[in-house]
N, CA, C, O and CB atoms as a CASP TS submission, in Angstrom:
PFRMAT TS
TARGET T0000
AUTHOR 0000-0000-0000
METHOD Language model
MODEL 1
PARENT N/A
ATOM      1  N   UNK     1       7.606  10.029   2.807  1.00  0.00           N
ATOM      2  CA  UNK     1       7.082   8.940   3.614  1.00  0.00           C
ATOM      3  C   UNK     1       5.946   9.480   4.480  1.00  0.00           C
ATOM      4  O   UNK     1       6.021  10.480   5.193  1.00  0.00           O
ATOM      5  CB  UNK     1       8.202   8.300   4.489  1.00  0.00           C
ATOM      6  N   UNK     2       4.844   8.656   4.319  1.00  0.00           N
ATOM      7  CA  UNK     2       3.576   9.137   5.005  1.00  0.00           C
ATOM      8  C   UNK     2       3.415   8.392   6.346  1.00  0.00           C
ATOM      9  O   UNK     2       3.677   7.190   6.387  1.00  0.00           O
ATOM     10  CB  UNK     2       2.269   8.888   4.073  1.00  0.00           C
ATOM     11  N   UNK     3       3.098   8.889   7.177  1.00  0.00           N
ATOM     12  CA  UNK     3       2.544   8.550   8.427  1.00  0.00           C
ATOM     13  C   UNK     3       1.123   8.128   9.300  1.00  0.00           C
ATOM     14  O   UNK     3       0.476   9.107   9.672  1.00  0.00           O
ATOM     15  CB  UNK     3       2.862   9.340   8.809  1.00  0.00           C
ATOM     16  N   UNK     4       0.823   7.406   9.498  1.00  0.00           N
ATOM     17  CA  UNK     4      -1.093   7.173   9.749  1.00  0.00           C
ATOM     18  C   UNK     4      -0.856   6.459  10.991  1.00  0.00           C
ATOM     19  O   UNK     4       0.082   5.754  11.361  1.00  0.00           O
ATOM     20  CB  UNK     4      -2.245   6.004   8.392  1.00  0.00           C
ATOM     21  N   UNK     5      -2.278   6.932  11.713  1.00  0.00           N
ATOM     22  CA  UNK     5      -2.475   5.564  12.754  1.00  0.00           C
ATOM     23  C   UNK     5      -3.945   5.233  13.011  1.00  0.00           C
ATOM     24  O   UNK     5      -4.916   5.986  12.944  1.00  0.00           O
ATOM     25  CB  UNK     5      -1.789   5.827  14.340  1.00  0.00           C
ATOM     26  N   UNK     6      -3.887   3.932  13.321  1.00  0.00           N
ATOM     27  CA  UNK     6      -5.355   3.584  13.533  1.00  0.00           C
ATOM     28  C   UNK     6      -5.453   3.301  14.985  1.00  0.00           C
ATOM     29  O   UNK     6      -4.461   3.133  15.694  1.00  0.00           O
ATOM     30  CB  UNK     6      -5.877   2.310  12.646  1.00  0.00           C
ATOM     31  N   UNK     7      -6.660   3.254  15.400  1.00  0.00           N
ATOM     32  CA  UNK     7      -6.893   3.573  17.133  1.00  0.00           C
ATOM     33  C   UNK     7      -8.139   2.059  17.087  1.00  0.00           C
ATOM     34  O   UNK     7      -9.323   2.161  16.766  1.00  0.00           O
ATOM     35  CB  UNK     7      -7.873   5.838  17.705  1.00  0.00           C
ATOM     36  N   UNK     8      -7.526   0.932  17.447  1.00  0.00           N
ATOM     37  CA  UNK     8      -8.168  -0.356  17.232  1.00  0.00           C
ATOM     38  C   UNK     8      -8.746  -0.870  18.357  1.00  0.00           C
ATOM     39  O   UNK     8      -9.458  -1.874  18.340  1.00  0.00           O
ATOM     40  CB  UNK     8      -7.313  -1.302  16.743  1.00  0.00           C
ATOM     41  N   UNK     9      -8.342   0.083  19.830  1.00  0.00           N
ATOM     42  CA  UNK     9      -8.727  -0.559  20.810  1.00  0.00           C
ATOM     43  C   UNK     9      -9.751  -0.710  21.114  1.00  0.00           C
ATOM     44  O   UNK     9     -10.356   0.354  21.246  1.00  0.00           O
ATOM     45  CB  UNK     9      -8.365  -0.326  21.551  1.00  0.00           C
ATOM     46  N   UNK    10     -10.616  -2.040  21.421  1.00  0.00           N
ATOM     47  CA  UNK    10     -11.538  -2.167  21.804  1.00  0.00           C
ATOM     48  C   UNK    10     -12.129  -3.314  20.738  1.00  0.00           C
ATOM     49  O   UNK    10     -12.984  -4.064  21.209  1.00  0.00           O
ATOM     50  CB  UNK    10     -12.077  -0.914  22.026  1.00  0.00           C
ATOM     51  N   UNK    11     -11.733  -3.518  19.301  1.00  0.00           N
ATOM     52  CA  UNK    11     -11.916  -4.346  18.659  1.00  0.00           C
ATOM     53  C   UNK    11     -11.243  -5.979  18.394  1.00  0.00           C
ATOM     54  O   UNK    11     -10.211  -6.490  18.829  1.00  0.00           O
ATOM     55  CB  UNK    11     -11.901  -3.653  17.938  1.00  0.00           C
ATOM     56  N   UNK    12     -12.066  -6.387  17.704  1.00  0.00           N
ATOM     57  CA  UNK    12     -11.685  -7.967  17.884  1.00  0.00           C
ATOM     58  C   UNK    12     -11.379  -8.878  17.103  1.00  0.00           C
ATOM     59  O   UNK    12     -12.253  -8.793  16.241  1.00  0.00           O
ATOM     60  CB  UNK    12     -12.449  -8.577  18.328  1.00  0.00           C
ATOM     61  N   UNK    13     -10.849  -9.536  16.881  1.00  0.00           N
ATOM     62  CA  UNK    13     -10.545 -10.696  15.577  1.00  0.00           C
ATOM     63  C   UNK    13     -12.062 -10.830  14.735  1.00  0.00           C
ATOM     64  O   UNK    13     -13.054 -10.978  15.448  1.00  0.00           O
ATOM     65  CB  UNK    13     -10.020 -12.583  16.341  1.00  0.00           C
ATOM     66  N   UNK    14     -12.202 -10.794  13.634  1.00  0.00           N
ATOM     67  CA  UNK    14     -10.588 -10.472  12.980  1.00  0.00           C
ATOM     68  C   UNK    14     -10.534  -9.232  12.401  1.00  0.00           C
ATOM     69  O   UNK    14      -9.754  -8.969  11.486  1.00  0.00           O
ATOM     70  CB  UNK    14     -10.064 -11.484  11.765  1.00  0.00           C
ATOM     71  N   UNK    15     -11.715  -8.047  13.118  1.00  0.00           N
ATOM     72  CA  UNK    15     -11.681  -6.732  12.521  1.00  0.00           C
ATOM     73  C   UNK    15      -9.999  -6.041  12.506  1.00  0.00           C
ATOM     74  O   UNK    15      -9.556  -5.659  11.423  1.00  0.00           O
ATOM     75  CB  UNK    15     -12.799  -5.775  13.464  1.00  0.00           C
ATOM     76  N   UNK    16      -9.346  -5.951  13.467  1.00  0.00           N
ATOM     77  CA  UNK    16      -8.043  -5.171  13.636  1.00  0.00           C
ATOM     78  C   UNK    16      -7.123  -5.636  11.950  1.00  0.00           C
ATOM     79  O   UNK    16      -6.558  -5.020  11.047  1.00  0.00           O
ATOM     80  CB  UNK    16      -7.080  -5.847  15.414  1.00  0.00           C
ATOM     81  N   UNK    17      -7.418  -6.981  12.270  1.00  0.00           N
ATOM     82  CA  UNK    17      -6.357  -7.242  10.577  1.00  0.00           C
ATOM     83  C   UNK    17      -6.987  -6.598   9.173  1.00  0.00           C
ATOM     84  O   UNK    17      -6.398  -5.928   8.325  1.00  0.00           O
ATOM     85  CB  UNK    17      -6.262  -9.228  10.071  1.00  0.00           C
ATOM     86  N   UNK    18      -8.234  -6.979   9.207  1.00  0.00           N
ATOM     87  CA  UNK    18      -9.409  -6.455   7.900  1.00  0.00           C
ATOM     88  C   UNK    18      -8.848  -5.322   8.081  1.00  0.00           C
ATOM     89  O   UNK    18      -8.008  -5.311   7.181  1.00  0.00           O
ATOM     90  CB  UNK    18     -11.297  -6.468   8.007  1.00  0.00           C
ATOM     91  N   UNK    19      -8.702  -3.929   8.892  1.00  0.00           N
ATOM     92  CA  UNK    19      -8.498  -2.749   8.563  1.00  0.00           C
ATOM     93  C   UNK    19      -6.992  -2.420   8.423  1.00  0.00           C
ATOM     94  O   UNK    19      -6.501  -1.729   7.530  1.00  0.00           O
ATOM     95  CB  UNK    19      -9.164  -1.984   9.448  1.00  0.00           C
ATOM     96  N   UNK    20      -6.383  -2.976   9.366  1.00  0.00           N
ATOM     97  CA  UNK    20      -4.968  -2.884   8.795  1.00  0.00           C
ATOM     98  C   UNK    20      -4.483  -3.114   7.727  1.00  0.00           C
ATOM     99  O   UNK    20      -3.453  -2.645   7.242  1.00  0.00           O
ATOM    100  CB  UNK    20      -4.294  -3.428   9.264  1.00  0.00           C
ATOM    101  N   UNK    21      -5.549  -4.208   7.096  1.00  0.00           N
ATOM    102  CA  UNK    21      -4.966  -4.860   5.511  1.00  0.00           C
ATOM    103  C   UNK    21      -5.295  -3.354   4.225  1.00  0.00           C
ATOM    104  O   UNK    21      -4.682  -2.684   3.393  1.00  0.00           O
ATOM    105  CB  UNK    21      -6.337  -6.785   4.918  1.00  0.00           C
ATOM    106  N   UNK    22      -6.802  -3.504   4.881  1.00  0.00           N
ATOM    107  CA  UNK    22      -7.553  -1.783   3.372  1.00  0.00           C
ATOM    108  C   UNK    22      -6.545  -0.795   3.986  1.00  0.00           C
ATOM    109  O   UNK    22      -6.023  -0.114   3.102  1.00  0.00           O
ATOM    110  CB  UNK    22     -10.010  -0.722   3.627  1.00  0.00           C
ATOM    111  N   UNK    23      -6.166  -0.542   5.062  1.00  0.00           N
ATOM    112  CA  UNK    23      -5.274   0.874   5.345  1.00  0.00           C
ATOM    113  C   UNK    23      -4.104   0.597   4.421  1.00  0.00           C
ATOM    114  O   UNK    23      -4.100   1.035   3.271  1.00  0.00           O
ATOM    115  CB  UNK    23      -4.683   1.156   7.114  1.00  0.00           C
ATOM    116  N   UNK    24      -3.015  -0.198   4.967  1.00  0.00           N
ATOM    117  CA  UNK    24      -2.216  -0.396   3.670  1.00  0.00           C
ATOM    118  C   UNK    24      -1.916  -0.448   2.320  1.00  0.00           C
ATOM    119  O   UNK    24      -1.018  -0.075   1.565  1.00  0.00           O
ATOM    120  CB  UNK    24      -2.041  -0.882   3.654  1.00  0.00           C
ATOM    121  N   UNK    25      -3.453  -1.310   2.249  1.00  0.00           N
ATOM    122  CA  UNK    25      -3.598  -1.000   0.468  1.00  0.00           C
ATOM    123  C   UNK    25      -3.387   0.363  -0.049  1.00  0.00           C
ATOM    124  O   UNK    25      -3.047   0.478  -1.227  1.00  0.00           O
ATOM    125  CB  UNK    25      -5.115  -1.297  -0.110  1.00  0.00           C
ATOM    126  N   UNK    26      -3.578   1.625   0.836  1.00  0.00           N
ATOM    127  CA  UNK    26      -4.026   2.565   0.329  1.00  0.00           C
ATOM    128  C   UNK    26      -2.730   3.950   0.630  1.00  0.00           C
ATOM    129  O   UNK    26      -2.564   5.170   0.628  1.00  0.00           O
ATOM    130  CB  UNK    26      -5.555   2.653   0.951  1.00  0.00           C
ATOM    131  N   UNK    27      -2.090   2.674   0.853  1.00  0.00           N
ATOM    132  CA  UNK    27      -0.594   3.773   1.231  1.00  0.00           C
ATOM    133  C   UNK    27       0.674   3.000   0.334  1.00  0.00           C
ATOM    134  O   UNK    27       0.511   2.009  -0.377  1.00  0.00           O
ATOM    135  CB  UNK    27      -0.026   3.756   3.415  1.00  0.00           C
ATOM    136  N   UNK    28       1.816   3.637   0.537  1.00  0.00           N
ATOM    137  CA  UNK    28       2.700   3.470  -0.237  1.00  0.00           C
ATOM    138  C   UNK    28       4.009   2.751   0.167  1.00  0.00           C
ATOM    139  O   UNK    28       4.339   2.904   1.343  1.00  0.00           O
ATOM    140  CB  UNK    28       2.859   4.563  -0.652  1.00  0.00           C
ATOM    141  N   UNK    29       4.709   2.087  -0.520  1.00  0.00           N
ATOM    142  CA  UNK    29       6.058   1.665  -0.130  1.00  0.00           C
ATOM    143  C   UNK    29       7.228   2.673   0.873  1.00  0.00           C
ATOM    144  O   UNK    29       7.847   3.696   0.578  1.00  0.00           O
ATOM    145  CB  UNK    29       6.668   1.403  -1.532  1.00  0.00           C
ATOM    146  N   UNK    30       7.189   1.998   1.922  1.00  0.00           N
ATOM    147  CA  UNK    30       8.037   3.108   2.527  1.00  0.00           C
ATOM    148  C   UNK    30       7.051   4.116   3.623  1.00  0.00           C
ATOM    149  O   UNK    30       7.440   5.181   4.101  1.00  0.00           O
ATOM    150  CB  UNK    30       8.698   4.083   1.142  1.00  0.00           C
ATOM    151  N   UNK    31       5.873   3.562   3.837  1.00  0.00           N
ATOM    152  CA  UNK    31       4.900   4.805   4.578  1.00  0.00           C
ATOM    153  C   UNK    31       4.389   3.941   5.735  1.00  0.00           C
ATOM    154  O   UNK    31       3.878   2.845   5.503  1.00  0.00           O
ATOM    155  CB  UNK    31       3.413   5.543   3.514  1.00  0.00           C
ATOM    156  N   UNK    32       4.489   4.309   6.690  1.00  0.00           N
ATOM    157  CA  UNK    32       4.569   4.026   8.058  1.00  0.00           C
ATOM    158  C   UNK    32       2.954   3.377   8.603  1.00  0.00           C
ATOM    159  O   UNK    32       2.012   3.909   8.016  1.00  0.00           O
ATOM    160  CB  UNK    32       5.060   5.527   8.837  1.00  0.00           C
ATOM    161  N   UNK    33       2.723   2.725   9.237  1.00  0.00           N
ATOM    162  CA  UNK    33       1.116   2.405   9.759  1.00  0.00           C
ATOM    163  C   UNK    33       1.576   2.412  11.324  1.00  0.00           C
ATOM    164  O   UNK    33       2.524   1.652  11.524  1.00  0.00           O
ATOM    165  CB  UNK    33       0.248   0.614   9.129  1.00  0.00           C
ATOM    166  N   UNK    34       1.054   3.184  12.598  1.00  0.00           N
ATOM    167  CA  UNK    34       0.940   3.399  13.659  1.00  0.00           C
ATOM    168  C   UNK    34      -0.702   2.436  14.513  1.00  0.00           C
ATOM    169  O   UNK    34      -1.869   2.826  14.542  1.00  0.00           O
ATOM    170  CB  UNK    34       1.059   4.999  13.528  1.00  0.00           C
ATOM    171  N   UNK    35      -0.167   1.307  15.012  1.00  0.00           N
ATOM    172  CA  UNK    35      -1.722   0.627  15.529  1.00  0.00           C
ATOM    173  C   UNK    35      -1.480   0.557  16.559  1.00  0.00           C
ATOM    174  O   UNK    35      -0.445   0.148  17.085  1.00  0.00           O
ATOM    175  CB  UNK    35      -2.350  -0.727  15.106  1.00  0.00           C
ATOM    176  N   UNK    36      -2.737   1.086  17.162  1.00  0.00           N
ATOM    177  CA  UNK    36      -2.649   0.562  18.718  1.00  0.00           C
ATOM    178  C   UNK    36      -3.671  -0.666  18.902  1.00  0.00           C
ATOM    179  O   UNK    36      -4.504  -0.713  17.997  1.00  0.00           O
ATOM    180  CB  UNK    36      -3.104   1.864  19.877  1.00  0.00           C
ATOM    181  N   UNK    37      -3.777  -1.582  19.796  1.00  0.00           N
ATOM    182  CA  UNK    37      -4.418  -2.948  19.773  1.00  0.00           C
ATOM    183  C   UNK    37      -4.415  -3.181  21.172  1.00  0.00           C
ATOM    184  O   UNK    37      -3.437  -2.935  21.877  1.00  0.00           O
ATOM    185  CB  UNK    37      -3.667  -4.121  18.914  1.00  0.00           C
ATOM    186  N   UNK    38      -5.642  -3.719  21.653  1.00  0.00           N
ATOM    187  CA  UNK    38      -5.575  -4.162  23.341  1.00  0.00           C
ATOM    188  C   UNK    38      -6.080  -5.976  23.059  1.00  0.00           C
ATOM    189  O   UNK    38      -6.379  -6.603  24.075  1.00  0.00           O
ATOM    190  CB  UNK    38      -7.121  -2.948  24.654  1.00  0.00           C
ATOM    191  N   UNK    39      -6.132  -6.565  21.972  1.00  0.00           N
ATOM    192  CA  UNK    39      -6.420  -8.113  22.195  1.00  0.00           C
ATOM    193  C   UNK    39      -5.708  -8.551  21.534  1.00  0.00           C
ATOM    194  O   UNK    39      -5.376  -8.133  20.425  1.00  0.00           O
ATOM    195  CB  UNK    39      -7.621  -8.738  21.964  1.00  0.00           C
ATOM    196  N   UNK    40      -5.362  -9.414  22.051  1.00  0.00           N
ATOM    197  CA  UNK    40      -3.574  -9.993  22.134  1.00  0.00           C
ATOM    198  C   UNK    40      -3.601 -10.627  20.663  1.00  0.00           C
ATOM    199  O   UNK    40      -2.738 -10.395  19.816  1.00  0.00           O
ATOM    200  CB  UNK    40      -3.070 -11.511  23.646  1.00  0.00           C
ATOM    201  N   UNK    41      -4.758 -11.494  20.471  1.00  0.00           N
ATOM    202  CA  UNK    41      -4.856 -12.522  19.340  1.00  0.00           C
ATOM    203  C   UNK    41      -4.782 -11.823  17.700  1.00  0.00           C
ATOM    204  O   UNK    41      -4.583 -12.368  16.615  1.00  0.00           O
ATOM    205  CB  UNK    41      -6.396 -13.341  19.579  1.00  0.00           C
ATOM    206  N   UNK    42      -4.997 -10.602  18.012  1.00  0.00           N
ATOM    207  CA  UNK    42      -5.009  -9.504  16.712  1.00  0.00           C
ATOM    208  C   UNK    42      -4.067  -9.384  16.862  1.00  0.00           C
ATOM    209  O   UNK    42      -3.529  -9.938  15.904  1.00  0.00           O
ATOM    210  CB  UNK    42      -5.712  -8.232  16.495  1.00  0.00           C
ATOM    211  N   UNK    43      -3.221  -8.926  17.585  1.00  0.00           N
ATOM    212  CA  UNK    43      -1.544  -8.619  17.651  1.00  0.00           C
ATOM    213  C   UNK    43      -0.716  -9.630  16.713  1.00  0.00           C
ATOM    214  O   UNK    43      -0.053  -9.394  15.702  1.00  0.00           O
ATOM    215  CB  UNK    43      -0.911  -8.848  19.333  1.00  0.00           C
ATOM    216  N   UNK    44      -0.977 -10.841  17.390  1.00  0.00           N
ATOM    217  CA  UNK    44      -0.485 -11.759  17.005  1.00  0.00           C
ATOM    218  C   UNK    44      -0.688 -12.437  15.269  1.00  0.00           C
ATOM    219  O   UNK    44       0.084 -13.159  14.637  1.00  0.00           O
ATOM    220  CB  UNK    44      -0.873 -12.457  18.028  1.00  0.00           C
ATOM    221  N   UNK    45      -1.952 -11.898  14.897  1.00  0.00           N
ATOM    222  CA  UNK    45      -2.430 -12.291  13.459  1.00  0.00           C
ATOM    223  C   UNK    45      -1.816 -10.932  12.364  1.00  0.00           C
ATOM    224  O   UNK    45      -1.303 -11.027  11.249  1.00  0.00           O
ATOM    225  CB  UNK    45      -4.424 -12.430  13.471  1.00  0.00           C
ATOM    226  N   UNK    46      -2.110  -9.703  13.194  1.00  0.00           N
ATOM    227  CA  UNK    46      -1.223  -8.548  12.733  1.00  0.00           C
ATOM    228  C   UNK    46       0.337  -9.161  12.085  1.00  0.00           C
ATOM    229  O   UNK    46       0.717  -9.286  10.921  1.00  0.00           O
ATOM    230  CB  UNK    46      -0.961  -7.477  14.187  1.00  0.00           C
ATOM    231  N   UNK    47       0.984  -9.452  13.348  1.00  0.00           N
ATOM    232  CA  UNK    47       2.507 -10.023  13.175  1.00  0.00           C
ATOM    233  C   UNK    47       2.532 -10.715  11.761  1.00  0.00           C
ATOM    234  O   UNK    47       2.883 -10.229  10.685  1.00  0.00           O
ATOM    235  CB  UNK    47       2.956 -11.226  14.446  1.00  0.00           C
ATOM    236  N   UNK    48       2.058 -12.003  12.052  1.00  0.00           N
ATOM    237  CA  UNK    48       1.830 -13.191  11.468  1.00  0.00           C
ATOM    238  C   UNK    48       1.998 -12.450  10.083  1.00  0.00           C
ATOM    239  O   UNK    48       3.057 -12.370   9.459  1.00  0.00           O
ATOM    240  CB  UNK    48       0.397 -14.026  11.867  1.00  0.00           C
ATOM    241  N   UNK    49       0.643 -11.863   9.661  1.00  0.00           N
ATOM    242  CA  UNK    49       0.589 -11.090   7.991  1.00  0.00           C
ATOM    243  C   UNK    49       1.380 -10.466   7.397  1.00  0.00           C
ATOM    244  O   UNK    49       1.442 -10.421   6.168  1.00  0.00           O
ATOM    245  CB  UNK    49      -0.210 -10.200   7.738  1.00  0.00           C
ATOM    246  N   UNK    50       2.429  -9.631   8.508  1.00  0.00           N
ATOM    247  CA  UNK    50       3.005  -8.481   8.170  1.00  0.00           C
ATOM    248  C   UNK    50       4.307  -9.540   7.962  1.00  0.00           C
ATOM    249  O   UNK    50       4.934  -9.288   6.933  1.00  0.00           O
ATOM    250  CB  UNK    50       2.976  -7.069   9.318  1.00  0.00           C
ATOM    251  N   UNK    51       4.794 -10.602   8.693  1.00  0.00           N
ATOM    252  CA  UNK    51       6.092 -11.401   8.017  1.00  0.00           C
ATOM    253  C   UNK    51       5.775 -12.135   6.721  1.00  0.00           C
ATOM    254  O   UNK    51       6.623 -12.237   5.835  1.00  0.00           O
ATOM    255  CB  UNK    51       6.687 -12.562   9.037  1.00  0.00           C
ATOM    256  N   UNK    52       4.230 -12.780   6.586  1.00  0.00           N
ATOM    257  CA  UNK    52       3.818 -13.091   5.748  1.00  0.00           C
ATOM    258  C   UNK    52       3.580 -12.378   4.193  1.00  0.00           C
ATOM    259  O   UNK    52       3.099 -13.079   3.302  1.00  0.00           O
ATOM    260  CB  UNK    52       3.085 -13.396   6.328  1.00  0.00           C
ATOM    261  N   UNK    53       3.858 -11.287   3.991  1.00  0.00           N
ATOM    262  CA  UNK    53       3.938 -10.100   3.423  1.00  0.00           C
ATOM    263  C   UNK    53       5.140  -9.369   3.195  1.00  0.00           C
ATOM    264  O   UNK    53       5.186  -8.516   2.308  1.00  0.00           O
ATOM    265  CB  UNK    53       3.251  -9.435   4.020  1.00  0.00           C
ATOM    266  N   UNK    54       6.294  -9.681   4.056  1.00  0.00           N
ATOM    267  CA  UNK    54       7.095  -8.842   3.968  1.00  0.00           C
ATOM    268  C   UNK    54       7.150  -7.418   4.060  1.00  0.00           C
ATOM    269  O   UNK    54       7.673  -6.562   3.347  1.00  0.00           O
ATOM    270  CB  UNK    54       7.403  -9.090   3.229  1.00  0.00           C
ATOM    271  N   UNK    55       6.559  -7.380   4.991  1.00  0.00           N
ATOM    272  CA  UNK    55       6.715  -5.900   5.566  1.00  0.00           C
ATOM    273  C   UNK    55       7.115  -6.076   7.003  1.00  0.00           C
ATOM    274  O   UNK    55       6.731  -6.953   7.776  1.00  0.00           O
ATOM    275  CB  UNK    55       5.288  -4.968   5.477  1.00  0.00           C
ATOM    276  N   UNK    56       8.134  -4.877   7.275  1.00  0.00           N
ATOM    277  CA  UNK    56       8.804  -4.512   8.081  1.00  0.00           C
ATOM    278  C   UNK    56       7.444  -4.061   9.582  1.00  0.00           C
ATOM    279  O   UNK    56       6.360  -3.519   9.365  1.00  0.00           O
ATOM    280  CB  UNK    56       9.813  -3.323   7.262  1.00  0.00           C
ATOM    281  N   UNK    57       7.915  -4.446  10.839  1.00  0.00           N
ATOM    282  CA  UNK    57       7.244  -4.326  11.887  1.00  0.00           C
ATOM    283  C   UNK    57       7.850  -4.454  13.176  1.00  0.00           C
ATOM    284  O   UNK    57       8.561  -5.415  13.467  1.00  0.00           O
ATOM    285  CB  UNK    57       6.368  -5.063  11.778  1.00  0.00           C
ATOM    286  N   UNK    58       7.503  -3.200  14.217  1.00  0.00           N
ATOM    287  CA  UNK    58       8.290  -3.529  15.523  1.00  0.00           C
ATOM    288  C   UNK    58       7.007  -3.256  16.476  1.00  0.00           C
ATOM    289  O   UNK    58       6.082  -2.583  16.021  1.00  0.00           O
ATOM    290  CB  UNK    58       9.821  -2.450  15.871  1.00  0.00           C
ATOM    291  N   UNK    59       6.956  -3.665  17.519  1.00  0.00           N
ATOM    292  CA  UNK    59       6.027  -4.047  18.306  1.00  0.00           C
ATOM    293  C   UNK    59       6.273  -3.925  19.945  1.00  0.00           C
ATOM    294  O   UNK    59       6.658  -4.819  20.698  1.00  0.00           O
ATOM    295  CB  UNK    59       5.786  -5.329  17.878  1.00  0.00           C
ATOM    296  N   UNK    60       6.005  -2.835  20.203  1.00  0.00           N
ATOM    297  CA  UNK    60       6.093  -1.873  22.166  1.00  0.00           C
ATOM    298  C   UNK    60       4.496  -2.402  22.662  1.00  0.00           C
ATOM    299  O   UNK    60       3.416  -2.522  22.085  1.00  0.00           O
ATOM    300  CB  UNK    60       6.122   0.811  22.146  1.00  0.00           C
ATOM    301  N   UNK    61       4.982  -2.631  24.004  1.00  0.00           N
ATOM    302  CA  UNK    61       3.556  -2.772  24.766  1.00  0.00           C
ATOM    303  C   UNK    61       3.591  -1.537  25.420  1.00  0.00           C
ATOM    304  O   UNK    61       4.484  -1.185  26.192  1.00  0.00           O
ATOM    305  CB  UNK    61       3.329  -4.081  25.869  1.00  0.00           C
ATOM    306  N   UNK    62       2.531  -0.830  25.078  1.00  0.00           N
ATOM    307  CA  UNK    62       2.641   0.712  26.071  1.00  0.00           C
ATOM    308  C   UNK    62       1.722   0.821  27.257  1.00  0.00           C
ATOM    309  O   UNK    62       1.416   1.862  27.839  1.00  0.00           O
ATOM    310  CB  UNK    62       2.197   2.137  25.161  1.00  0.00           C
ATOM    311  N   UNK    63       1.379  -0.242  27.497  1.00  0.00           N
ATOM    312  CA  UNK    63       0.744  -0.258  28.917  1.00  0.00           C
ATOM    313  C   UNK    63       0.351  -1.719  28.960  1.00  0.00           C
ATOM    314  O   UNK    63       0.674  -2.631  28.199  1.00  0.00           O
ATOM    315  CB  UNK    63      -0.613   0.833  29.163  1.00  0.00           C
ATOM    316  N   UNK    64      -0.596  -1.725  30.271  1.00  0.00           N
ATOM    317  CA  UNK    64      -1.298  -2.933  30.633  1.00  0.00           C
ATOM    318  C   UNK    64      -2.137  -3.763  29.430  1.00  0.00           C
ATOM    319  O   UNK    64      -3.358  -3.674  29.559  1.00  0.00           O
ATOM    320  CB  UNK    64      -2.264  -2.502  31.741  1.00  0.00           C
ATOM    321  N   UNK    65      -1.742  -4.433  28.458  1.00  0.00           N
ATOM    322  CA  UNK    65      -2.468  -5.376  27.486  1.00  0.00           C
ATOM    323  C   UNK    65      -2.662  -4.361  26.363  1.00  0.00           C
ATOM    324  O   UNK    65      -3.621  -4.587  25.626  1.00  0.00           O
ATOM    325  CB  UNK    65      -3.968  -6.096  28.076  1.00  0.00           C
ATOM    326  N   UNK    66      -1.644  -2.881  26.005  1.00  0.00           N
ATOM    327  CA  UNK    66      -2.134  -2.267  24.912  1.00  0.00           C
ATOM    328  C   UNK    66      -0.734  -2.249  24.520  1.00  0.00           C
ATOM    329  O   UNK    66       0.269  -2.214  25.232  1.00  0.00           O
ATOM    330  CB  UNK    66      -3.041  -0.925  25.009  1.00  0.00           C
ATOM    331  N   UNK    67      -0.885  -2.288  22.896  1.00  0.00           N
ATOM    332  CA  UNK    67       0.261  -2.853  22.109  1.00  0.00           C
ATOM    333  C   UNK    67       0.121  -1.691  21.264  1.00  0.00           C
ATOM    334  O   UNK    67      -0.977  -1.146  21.158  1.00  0.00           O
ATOM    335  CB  UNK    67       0.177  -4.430  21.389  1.00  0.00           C
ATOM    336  N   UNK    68       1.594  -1.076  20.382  1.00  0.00           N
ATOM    337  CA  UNK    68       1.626  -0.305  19.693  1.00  0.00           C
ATOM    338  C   UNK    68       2.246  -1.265  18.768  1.00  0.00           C
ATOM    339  O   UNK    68       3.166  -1.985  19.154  1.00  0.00           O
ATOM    340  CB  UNK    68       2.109   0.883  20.097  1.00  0.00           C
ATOM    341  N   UNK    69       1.619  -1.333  17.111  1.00  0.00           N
ATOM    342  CA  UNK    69       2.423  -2.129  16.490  1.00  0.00           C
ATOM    343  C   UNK    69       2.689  -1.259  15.306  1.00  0.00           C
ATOM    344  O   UNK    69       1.827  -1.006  14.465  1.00  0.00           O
ATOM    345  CB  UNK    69       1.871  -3.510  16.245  1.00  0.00           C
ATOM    346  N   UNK    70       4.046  -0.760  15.268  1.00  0.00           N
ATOM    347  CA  UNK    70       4.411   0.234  13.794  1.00  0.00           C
ATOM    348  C   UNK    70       4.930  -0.912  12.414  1.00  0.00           C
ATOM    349  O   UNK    70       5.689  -1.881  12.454  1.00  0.00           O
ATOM    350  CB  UNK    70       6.122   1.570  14.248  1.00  0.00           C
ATOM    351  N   UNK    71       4.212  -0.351  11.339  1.00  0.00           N
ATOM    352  CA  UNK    71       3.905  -1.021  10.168  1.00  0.00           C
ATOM    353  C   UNK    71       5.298  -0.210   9.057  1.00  0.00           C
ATOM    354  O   UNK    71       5.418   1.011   9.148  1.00  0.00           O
ATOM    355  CB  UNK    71       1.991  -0.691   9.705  1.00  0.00           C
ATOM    356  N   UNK    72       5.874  -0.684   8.466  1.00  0.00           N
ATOM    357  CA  UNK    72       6.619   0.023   7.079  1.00  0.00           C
ATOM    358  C   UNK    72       6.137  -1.008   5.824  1.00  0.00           C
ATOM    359  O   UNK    72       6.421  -2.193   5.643  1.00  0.00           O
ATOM    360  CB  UNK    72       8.655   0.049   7.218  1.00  0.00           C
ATOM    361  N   UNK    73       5.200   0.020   4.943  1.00  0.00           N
ATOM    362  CA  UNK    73       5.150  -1.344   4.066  1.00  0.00           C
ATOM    363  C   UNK    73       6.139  -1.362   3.475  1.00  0.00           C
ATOM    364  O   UNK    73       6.767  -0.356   3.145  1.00  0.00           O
ATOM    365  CB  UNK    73       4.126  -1.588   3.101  1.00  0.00           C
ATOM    366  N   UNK    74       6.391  -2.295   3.284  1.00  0.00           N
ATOM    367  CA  UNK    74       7.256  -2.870   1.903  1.00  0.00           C
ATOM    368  C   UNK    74       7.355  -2.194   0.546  1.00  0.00           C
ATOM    369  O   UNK    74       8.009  -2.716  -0.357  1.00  0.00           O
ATOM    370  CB  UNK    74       6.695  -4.165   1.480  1.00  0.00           C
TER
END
């Protein structure tokens, strides 16, 4: 099981999902995606895809408006 993270802060709808989507493509069942995100509305479209998809996701706010959202694909 592989491990990655992307460092998104500072970006905006709907870049955070576009890269979360090619990062995944390019990993494997069972391999972890690490995002950090500071605008809420990407968080939320993140979520959205990842139930929409069936992939597994848990979601920590690690500070003031910055979100860690860990990915397992499917």
């Amino acid at each position: 099981m592989a491990q990655k993270k992307l460092d998104l802060l500072g970006e905006v709808c709907p870049f955070p999902l576009f890269k979360t989507q090619a990062e995944l493509e390019q990993m494997n069942s069972g391999d972890v995606l690490l995002i950090e995100v500071d605008f809420n509305q990407s968080v939320r479209n993140i979520i959205k895809w990842c139930e929409d998809q069936g992939h597994n996701y848990e979601l920590d706010e690690t500070g003031q408006g910055i979100w860690l959202v860990t990915i397992t694909k499917k």
